[in-house]
Structures are given as C-alpha cells and as structure tokens.
C-alpha positions in Angstrom: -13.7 -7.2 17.5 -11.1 -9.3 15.8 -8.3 -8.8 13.4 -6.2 -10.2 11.6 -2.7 -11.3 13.2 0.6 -11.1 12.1 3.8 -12.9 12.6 5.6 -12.8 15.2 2.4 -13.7 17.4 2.8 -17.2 19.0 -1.0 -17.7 17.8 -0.1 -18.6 14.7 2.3 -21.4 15.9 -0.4 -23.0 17.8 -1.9 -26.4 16.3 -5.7 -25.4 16.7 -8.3 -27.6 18.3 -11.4 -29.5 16.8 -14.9 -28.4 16.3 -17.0 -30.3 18.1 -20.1 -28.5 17.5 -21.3 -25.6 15.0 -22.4 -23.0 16.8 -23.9 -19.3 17.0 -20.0 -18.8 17.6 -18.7 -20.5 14.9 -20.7 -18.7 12.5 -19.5 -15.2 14.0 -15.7 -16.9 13.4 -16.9 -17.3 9.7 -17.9 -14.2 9.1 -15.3 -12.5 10.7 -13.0 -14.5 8.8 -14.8 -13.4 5.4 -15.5 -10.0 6.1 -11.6 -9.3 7.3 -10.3 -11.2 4.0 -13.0 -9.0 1.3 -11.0 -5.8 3.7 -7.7 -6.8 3.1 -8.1 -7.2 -0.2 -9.6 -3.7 -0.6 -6.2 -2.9 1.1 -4.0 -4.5 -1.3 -5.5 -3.8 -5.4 -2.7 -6.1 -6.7 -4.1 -9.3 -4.5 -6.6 -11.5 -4.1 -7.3 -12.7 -0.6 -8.3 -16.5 -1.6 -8.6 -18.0 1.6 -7.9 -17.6 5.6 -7.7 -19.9 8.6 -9.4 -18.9 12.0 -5.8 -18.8 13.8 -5.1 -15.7 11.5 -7.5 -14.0 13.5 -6.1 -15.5 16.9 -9.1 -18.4 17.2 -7.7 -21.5 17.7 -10.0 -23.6 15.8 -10.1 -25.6 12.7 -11.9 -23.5 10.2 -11.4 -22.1 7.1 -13.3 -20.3 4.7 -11.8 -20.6 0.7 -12.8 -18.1 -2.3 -15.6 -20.0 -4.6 -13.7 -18.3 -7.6 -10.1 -18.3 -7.4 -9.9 -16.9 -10.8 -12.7 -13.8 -9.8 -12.0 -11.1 -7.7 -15.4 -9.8 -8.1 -16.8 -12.7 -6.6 -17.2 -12.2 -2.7 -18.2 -15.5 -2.6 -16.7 -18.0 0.2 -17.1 -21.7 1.5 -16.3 -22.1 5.2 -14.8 -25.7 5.8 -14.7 -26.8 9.6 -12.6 -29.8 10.6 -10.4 -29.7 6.7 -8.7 -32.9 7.0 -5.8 -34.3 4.2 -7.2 -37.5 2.9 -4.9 -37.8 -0.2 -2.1 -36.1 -2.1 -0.5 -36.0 -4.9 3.3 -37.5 -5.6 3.4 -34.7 -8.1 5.0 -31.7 -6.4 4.4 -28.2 -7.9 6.3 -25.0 -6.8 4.2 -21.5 -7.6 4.4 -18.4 -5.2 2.3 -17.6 -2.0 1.9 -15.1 0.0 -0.5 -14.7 3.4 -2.4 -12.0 5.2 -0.4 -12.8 8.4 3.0 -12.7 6.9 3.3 -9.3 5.8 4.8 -8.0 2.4 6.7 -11.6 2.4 5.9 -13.8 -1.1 8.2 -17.4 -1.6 8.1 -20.1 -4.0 7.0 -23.2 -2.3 6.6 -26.6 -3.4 3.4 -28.3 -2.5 1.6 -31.3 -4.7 -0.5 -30.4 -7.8 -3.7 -32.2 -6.3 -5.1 -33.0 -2.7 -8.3 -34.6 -1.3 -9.7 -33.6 1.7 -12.9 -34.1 3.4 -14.3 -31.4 6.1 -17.5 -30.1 7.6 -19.7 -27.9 5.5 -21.0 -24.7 7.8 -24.4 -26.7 8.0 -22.4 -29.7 9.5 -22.4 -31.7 6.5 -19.4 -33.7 5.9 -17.9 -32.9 1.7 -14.6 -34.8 0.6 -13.2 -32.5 -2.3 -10.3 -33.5 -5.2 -9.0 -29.8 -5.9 -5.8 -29.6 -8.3 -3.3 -26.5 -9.0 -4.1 -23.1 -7.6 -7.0 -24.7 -5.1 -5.2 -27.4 -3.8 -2.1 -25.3 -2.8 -4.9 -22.5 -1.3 -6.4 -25.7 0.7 -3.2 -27.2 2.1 -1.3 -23.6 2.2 -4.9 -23.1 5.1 -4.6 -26.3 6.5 -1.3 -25.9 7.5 -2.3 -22.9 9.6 -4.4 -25.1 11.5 -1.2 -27.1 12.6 0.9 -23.8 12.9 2.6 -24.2 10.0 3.5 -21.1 7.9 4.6 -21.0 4.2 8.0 -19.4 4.6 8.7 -22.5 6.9 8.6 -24.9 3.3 11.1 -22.3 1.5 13.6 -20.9 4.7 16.8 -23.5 3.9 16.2 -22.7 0.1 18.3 -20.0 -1.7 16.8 -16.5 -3.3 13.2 -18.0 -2.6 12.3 -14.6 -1.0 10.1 -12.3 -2.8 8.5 -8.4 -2.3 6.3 -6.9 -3.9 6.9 -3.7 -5.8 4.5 -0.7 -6.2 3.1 -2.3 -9.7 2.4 -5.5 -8.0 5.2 -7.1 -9.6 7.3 -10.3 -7.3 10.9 -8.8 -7.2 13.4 -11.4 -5.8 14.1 -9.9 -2.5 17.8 -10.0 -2.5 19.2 -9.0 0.8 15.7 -9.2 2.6 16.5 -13.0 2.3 18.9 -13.6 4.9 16.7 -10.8 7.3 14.2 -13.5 7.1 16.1 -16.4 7.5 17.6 -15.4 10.4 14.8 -13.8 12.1 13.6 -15.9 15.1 10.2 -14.6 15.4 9.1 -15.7 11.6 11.3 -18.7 12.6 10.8 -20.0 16.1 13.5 -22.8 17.2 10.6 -25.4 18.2 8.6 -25.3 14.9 
C-alpha cells in the first residue's frame, strides 16, 4: 500500500526516470496518487490538494496527476500527465505561496513565471502540449520539479522571513523563528541538491 512521503526521505531528492510504457502499473500509480491527494485533503479543511508527483509516494517515475478545477474543491476531478516536459516559460516571474503534501506544515513565497508550456503524455498515451498561466502554471512546474528532486522551499531558503505556518483558522502566519530551523536543517536541505 503506498503513502505519501515526507521530507527528510532521500526519495524525494531523486530525479525520477521516464515512462516508457503505460501500463496496468502505471495506472495503479495514478490512482494511488489521486486517491491519497482527495485523503489529504479530507485531512486538512483549509487546503486544497491541487496536484501530486509519483516521487511523493516514493515511485520514481515521471507522473503527475493535476486538479481539473483549481478554483473547486468539490471537484474530485484529476488529469494524470506522464513524461510533463517544460517547453516554454515565461520571462514574467510571479511570487504567490506554496505549500506540499511532502513538506509538512511548511508554506513559502516562491517566485516562479506567470505562464509555462509543456507538453506530456495523456494516461491513454496521447501526447497534449498545454499553455497554463497563474495558479496552474506554478501547480505544473511546482510538480515538475518533483520529478527532478527539486522541492519548493529550495527556491525561497537564501531569502529572508519567506517562511510561513499555518494557524488553526487557516491563516499564513510568517513563521518567525521557525525560519532559521529550516534554513539550517540538513535533511529539508541536503548539501548536494
């Protein structure tokens, strides 16, 4: 049965291999991957779990599966891409808050651009090249990046009070203190990343 991981496990550091073929397998990985996000979120009322990359659940393949509505938590519909590759992005960088299911109670203000193209598989091995702007496009590259081992907290750690927590009315609280514990903690940081 898989889970989802959580920092410090070296899974999430690994740069995740290709999917050569879309199998019986890969469509268990999906639906892990969606079933595990809608349970999160059950978890957490404040949040909406918008997207999730297969190394969150210790599978070291380049799949993820992204929310259909971003703006609708009561649509449990998601859109599995295999193979999401960066085609495109935009010289326009945008900084907004994110947080991850496999970074625990840890929220940041990272820059990433305001639009992206990609192209990727489809889950019926159909390739799609997709524009996505704003919220989207940071869910999409904030995923791809998993797939290369790349967390969000490592685009904010050399920036000052970019640290956030949540507090018990789901409000982002600058996390004061908490900061430098996460700067200077080498499991969220590992020296060859």
């Amino acid at each position: 049965m898989r889970n989802i991981i959580t920092t410090p496990n070296p899974l999430l550091r690994q740069k995740s291999t290709k999917v050569n073929q879309i199998t019986d397998e890969i469509h268990e990985i999906i639906a892990d991957m969606i079933r595990l996000s809608l349970e999160w979120e059950k978890a957490h009322p404040y949040e909406l779990s918008a997207a999730m990359a297969a190394p969150q659940l210790g599978v070291n393949r380049r799949i993820i599966v992204v929310r259909d509505d971003l703006s609708n938590k009561d649509n449990n519909g998601f859109t599995a891409l295999i193979n999401p590759e960066v085609i495109k992005t935009d010289s326009k960088i945008i900084k907004d808050y994110e947080g991850c299911l496999s970074v625990p109670e840890i929220y940041g203000l990272v820059g990433r651009p305001k639009k992206v193209k990609i192209k990727a598989l489809l889950e019926d091995g159909h390739e799609v090249r997709l524009k996505a702007e704003d919220f989207l496009a940071r869910t999409l590259l904030h995923e791809i990046d998993h797939l290369n081992g790349i967390l969000f907290i490592d685009h904010i750690k050399d920036e000052s009070s970019a640290f956030f927590r949540m507090n018990d009315k789901g409000d982002l609280e600058p996390a004061k203190n908490y900061d430098s514990e996460i700067r200077d903690n080498p499991e969220l940081f590992p020296e060859d990343n």
